[in-house]
C-alpha positions, 0 to 999 in steps of 0.5 A: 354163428358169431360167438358172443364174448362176455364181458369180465369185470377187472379185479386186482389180480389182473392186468389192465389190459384183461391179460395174464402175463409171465415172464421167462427169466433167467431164474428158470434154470433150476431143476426140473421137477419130476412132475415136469418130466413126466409131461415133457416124456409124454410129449416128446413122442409126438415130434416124429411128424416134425419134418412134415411140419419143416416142409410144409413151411418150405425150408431149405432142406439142409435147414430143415435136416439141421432143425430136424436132427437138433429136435432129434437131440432134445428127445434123447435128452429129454427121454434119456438124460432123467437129471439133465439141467432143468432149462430145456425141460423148463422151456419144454414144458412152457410150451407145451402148456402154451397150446391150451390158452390158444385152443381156449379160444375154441371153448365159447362161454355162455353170455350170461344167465337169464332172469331166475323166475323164467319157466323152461320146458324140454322136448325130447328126441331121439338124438336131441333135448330141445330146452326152452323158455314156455312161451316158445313152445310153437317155436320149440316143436319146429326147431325139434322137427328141423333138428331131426329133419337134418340129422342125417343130411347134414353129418353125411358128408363126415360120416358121423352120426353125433352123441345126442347134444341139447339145444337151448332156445334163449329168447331173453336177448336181441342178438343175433346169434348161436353157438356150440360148446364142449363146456357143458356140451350144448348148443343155444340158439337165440331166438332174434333173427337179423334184420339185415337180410345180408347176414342171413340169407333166405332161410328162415332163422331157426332153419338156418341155425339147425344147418349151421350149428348142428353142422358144428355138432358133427365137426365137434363129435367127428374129432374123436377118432385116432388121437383126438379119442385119447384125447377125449378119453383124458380130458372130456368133452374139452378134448374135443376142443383141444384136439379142435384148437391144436390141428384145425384152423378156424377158416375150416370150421366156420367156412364148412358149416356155412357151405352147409347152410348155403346147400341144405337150405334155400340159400345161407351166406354162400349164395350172397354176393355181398358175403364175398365183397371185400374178398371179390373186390380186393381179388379183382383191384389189387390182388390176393393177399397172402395166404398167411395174411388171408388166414391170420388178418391184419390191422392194416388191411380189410381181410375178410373174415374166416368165415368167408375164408373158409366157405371159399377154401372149403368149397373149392377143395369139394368141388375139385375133389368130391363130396368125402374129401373133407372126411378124408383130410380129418381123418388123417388129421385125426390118426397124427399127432396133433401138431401144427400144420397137421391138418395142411399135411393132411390136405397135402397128402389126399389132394396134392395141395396143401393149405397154402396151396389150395388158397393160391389155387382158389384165388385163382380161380375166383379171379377167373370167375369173377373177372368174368362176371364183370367183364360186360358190366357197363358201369353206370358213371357216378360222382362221388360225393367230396369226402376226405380221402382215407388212408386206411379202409373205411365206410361210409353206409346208409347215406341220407339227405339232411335240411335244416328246415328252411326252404333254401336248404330242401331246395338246394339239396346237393349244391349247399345240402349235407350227407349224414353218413354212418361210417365204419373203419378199422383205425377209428370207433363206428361214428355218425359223420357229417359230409359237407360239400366242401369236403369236410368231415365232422364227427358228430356222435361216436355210436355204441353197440348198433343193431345191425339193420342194414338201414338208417333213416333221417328227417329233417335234421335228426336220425333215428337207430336202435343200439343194445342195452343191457339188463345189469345183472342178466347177461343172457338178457338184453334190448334193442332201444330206439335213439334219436340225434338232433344233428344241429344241437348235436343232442342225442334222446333215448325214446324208448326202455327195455324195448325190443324194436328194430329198422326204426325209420322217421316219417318224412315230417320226422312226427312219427317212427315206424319200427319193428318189433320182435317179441319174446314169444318169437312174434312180430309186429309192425308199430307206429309212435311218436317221433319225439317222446317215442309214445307207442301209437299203434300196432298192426296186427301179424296174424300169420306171423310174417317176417317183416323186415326194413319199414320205410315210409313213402314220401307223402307218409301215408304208407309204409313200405315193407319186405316179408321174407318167407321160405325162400322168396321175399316180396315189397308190401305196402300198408296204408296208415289209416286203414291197415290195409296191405297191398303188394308192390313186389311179388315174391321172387327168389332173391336176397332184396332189401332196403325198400324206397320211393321215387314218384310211382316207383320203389327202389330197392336193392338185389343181388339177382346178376350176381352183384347188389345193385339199385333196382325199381318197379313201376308201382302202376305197370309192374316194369322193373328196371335196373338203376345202377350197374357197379362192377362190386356193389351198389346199396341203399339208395336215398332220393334228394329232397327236390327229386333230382339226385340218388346217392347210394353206397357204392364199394370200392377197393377201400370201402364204401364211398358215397356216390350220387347219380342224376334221376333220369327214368329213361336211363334206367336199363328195362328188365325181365323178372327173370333176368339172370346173368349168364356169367353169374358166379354161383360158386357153391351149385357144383359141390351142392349136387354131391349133396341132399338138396334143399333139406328145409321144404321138408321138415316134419310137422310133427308134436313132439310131447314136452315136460317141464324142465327141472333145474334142480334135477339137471344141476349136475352136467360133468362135461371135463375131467383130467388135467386143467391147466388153463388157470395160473400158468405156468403155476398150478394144475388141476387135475379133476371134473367140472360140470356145468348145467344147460341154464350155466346157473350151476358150476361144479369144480373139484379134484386135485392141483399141483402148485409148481412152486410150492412142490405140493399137492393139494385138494381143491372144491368148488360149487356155485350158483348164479341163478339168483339176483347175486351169486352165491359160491362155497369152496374148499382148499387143502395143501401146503405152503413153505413157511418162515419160522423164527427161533430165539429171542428178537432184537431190533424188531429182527428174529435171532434164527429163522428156519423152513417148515411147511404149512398145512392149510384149510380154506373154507370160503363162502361169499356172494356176489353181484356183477352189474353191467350199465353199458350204453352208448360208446361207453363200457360200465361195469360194476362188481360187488363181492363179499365173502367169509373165509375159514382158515386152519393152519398147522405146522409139519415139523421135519423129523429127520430121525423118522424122515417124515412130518409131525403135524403141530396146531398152528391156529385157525382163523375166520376173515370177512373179504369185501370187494367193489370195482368199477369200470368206466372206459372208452370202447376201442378201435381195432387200431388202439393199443389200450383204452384212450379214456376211462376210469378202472378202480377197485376197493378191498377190505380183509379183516379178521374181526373174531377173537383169534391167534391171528391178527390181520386187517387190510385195506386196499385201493387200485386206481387206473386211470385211461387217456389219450396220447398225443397222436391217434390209438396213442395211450397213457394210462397212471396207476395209483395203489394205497394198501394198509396192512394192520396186521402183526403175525399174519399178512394178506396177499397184495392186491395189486401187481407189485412194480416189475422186475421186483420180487412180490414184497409184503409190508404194512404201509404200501403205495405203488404210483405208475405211468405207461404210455402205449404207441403203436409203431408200424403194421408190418403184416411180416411172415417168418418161415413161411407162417411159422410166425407172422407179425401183424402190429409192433408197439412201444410201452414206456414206464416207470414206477414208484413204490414206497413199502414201510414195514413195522415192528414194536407194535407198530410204532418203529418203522422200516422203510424201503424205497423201489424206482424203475424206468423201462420199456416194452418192444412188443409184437402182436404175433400169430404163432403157427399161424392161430388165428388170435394173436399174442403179445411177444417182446422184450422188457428192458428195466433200470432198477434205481435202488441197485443200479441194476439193468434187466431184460426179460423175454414177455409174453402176454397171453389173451384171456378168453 
């Protein structure tokens, strides 16, 4: 499923834009270290695939046999010239390093921890460890037996048979999703299913997860074989994610898991022709994009995401070429070095096609298809509601009728009435917008982090919806809250706190609200309170545990029309407020429907059973059922106005959803048999499911498994990757060591040796820490050495007479605590950080003994220091189209001081502001920076705690401010492919500066001062760029500085790599 992204609080070290940067200067020949050769030799035998990777980008031969033999060239160099100029080996070694932070976006986190006082219990298996909260035993037992039921059906097709892997079950929090990850090897499973039934399907959730999810267990485990076993071997179960990140794209891994899901069970979102719309509408209007553009996305066009992609890729090359190919295609991948476009080499070789060549292949195929499907469709003629005319992709969902509350205004309706729609865009933030009938478009409320629930509901002139809270400090915590908005007052009001409540609708009166509840014992509820204070007023019992879904209230709001989706089938019910009693509207049918209402005696509803969603009706007195609308991509969500004369609905177009309105006339509506299918219903996925085992899930055991208590303490201890680590400080520092994390993410072990690349040293380093209580607890250790100044002589005009280099051996012992808090809500992200920490340091200096050609080690000093850090985040949430925060506030506090009686004297304080505004034009940014920092200090300095102004070497003094501006414009969405996907450029973007910075260094017991003065102004020509075609982009440029205190130019190549 979708993986959750954590939300790092900012601190000094970093970047406003949350990226770590260097730079490749033209200092960077120097020579190379013989830790550098030693990896640039290691690397070099992996090039023999070179010219696969050349044809498969369809150079010209002769380019590609220049490319080829200068590639040639630098292995000799590197393997055999051991002293040749360090430049090329630096560069070498730049980008071999380049490849771990990509694949980190392979390596999910945990979101967090969940409340300490939580009790967990285990089941074990033969070939998995079930860990969950006690409350969810029943839960538990049936995801064992799923789990078990789908070991081997569901790795067959790869033929492996994975290690055995936990599964934590977190019920803590309202999202709806799962994941898999090498960083403590696990899967975690969150307990709440999606509301919308377009984002699941018909199996039941936890099923669904046991396909999905364990089919990424085996894709996971099937990499270590050939060089991904090496790889394994020298890095742990993160070589299993870097083997994954430097041969696979992401299309495959996403898109085979949910094929999985679509054949095993009774229907994934394979078998959802809402699934596939924006692809199936763009390939039938306009065509498909390019493979590249298809794979990589863009920010000018709506591309369907990997999963999509790969479902449909994955799916063609099975059913074109048989139920192992796939095993085939890794395996080859896996016995190649792990260079890029391996795998489409790999692919080329069993199937004759390779990527690009299978997607062409693919869409043409579709296109056929689905040509087909929609070549008998009489369209239902509609009149689109006058909305303004987007240039971009956009949409408008779940449109609702408002009234003011005066006769006119209900009895008008269309004529003089108004849509509340929700709308959705890549160019802005998800918003509530009023449509008037006049063409008008008036943003009323920027919204926050919805609960998708496939619905909105309206009365009068207010609307109901549920959006995520956070708990502060439990990130595996959170809630889904009730929220109202008076569209007249444009007042919003949260009814409900700590809540977990979904589908709310109004009443017709807008007095009451019926919604959904989903507790943390996995149980559901349908509940009734009140419309404005939200007051609980009644909950109806469940006692069969039904899955309810999508409440909406009849039109004399006595009823509630409900969805119970069961294993396979979902019906319409019907539940009288008054006496509780539940009646059938729908019986069970095979299909995907959703978003129940009322006309009269009818209930209308959408279904994909013809192969598109489409507005269908029963008769609630004979049973009839017809078909409203019949749109050739998709019609959802229809809404009757208040005089019983019209039906808006969401109709998709080539650019989006569009509001569009019908008039109600029953005798147009199309009669239908209950078991009416299309005969040229595309159902893409039927011919690679009979290579497979069938519907898995009628099957699963019921069988009790004994569970025992699960001992944190004891499980504190998980060592999931070990070897080299340099995925931190880059191209700086190394680790080379073990870490571990336990299942619960409480407990974090670090420890082993790093190599600091510009020092030239190595040293130890250890790290422990908990996160299981309120605050975080931490304790570690370093050990290594620094180059040091040393002066010798008497001192003159606050100058040292001789100074000369010697190293210095250091020890830190560091134990702190900290409290990261989370108060988003609504548009906004609010992060708060507290941190303090006591640190030991030994110091002593190492003399050179020429005579002896060795170091004599001399005390130097010790020194305890407090550190305390507070920062703050308060900014605006971003459109994809932004290139930076357009309103907010980032600042951060620092204080270092070394209070005990010590040789060394050093106190700091430090400020960092960052302030956020809009540009004169959209996704524009401004951002101004302030920096104070004073350093009471004599004879030792802290570190600065800002970035100093660039293209200046980092300087220390005790007096510092640091003030800036950069303004941040997008210049145009070129969606460019250089050398056939080699690179490809979504976005190119312009950043202007300029900086100021005034440094005072003291001297005669800080009375005499010397002051220097740094000014520059500058620009950034930056590209946002898929390289080998990676799905997460970097950013890729030129930096043009003016230093004003020389008179000095510089340029610089940058790149800016994303942080995960």
């Amino acid at each position: 499923m979708h993986p959750i992204a954590s939300k790092n609080a900012p601190n000094f070290t970093k970047s406003s834009s949350k990226r770590f940067e260097f730079s490749i200067l033209r200092d960077t020949a120097l020579k190379a270290s013989l830790f550098e050769r030693f990896f640039v030799l290691c690397c070099f035998p992996l090039c023999y695939n070179f010219k696969e990777v050349i044809q498969d980008l369809n150079i010209p031969s002769g380019i590609a046999y220049s490319i080829y033999a200068l590639v040639i060239t630098i292995v000799a160099i590197g393997k055999f010239n051991y002293f040749c100029s360090g430049m090329l080996l630096k560069y070498t070694f730049l980008v071999f390093w380049f490849y771990p932070f990509v694949l980190r976006a392979q390596i999910i986190e945990s979101p967090g921890q969940s409340p300490w006082k939580l009790k967990w219990r285990q089941i074990q298996t033969p070939h998995f460890r079930i860990i969950y909260p006690e409350e969810m035993d029943s839960v538990a037992q049936r995801t064992a037996n799923a789990m078990m039921n789908a070991y081997r059906d569901v790795a067959k097709s790869l033929n492996v048979l994975p290690r055995k892997i936990p599964i934590v079950l977190q019920n803590q929090t309202t999202d709806n999703n799962a994941f898999v990850t090498s960083e403590g090897r696990r899967a975690e499973f969150f307990s709440t299913p999606p509301q919308n039934p377009q984002n699941m399907g018909m199996n039941n959730w936890f099923d669904e997860l046991s396909l999905h999810e364990y089919r990424h267990v085996v894709q996971m485990d099937h990499t270590i074989q050939g060089w991904g076993k090496y790889i394994f071997y020298l890095f742990g179960n993160s070589g299993t994610s870097v083997m994954q990140g430097l041969t696979n794209p992401w299309w495959f891994w996403e898109g085979d898991a949910v094929g999985i899901e679509s054949v095993l069970g009774y229907g994934g979102r394979g078998r959802i022709p809402a699934f596939d719309l924006t692809f199936r509408t763009q390939l039938l209007s306009r065509g498909a994009f390019s493979y590249i553009k298809a794979s990589c996305g863009s920010m000018k066009n709506a591309i369907p995401n990997h999963y999509l992609l790969g479902y449909l890729m994955t799916t063609y090359v099975k059913n074109h070429y048989g139920a192992d190919v796939w095993e085939k295609i890794l395996d080859r991948t896996y016995r190649t070095p792990p260079l890029p476009f391996c795998f489409s080499n790999s692919m080329k070789k069993i199937t004759g096609l390779n990527a690009n060549q299978a997607y062409v292949a693919m869409t043409e195929e579709l296109k056929d298809l689905w040509g087909q499907q929609v070549s008998n469709v009489k369209e239902t003629p509609v009149t689109y509601f006058h909305q303004p005319k987007e240039k971009v992709f956009s949409n408008y969902k779940f449109p609702q009728y408002l009234s003011d509350g005066s006769i006119v205004a209900q009895k008008a309706g269309l004529e003089t009435g108004s849509f509340l729609a929700y709308k959705s865009s890549i160019v802005d933030q998800s918003a509530f917008v009023l449509l008037t009938n006049d063409g008008k478009e008036k943003r009323i409320c920027m919204s926050g982090v919805l609960d998708d629930n496939g619905i909105m509901s309206c009365a009068g002139n207010k609307v109901v919806w549920t959006e995520y809270s956070y708990d502060p400090r439990w990130g595996a915590r959170n809630y889904t809250v009730v929220k109202t908005l008076d569209v007249k007052t444009n007042k919003q009001k949260q009814l409900t706190h700590r809540s977990r409540l979904h589908a709310p609708c109004f009443s017709p009166n807008g007095t009451l609200i019926a919604a959904i509840e989903y507790t943390t014992a996995c149980k559901y509820f349908l509940v009734l309170m009140d419309g404005n204070t939200g007051a609980l007023i009644r909950k109806f019992p469940n006692p069969e545990n039904l899955q309810l879904l999508q409440p909406h209230f009849t039109s004399d709001g006595k009823n509630i029309l409900l969805i119970i989706a069961e294993a396979g089938s979902k019906s319409i019910v019907k539940v009288n407020l008054e006496t509780g009693t539940v009646s059938t509207v729908l019986p069970s049918v095979p299909e995907n429907i959703s978003a129940p209402a009322d006309y009269k005696n009818y209930v209308l509803f959408n279904s994909p059973r013809s192969g598109t969603d489409n507005i269908y009706a029963i008769d609630t007195i004979t049973g009839q059922q017809y078909r409203v609308t019949n749109r050739k991509y998709g019609a959802f969500n229809a809404c009757v106005s208040p005089d019983n004369t019209t039906l808006c609905f969401q109709d998709f177009m080539p650019d989006g959803f569009r509001i569009a309105t019908i008039p109600i006339d029953v005798n147009t509506w199309e009669k239908i048999d209950t078991a009416e299918n299309s005969a040229n219903k595309v159902e893409y996925y039927k011919r690679f499911a009979q290579q497979e085992a069938g519907n898995i899930l009628s099957r699963i055991p019921d069988s009790v498994y004994p569970s025992a208590r699960y001992n944190k303490l004891k499980h504190a201890i998980n060592i999931y990757s070990w070897g080299a680590e340099p995925l931190s400080n880059l191209p700086r520092l190394l680790n080379i060591g073990v870490k571990s994390q336990d299942m619960l993410s409480t407990t974090l072990l670090e420890a082993g040796f790093s190599y600091d690349n510009n020092e030239k040293q190595w040293g130890k380093y250890a790290k422990l820490s908990y996160n299981g209580f309120y605050p975080e607890f931490f304790i570690s250790y370093t050990d290594g050495k620094r180059k040091a100044i040393f002066s010798k002589g008497e001192a003159g005009a606050g100058l040292a007479y001789s100074v000369y280099y010697d190293l210095i051996a250091f020890r830190n012992f560091n134990f702190g605590t900290a409290l990261p808090l989370n108060f988003s809500s609504g548009a906004y992200i609010r992060n708060l950080v507290l941190k303090s920490q006591v640190v030991y340091n030994s110091f002593n200096k190492l003399v050179h003994q020429p005579d002896e050609n060795q170091y004599k080690r001399e005390y130097f000093g010790n020194f305890f220091s407090l550190q305390h850090d507070i920062s703050f985040e308060w900014r605006l949430r971003q459109s994809i189209r932004d290139v930076g925060p357009r309103a907010g506030v980032i600042t951060a506090y620092s204080f270092r001081n070394a209070p005990f009686h010590s040789f060394f004297n050093a106190s700091q304080t430090a400020v960092n502001i960052n302030v956020y505004l809009p540009g004169f034009f959209k996704h524009h940014a401004a951002t101004l920076r302030a920096c104070l920092q004073r350093d009471d200090s004599s004879n030792y300095h802290f570190e600065n705690r800002f970035l100093f102004v660039r293209n200046v070497r980092d300087q220390l003094f005790h007096h510092l401010q640091i003030y800036s501006i950069d303004y941040k414009l997008p210049l145009c969405y070129p969606d460019l492919s250089v050398l056939n996907g080699f690179l490809y450029f979504q976005r190119l973007k312009l950043d202007v500066f300029s900086e100021w910075a005034v440094g005072k260094s003291l001297y005669n017991d800080l009375v005499d001062g010397h002051l220097r003065r740094y000014t520059n102004v500058g620009m950034e020509f930056m590209a946002d760029v898929n390289f080998m075609r990676f799905l997460i982009p970097f950013e890729a440029g030129i930096r043009s500085t003016y230093l004003a205190q020389d008179h000095s130019l510089h340029h610089q190549a940058i790149i800016k790599l994303p942080v995960f």
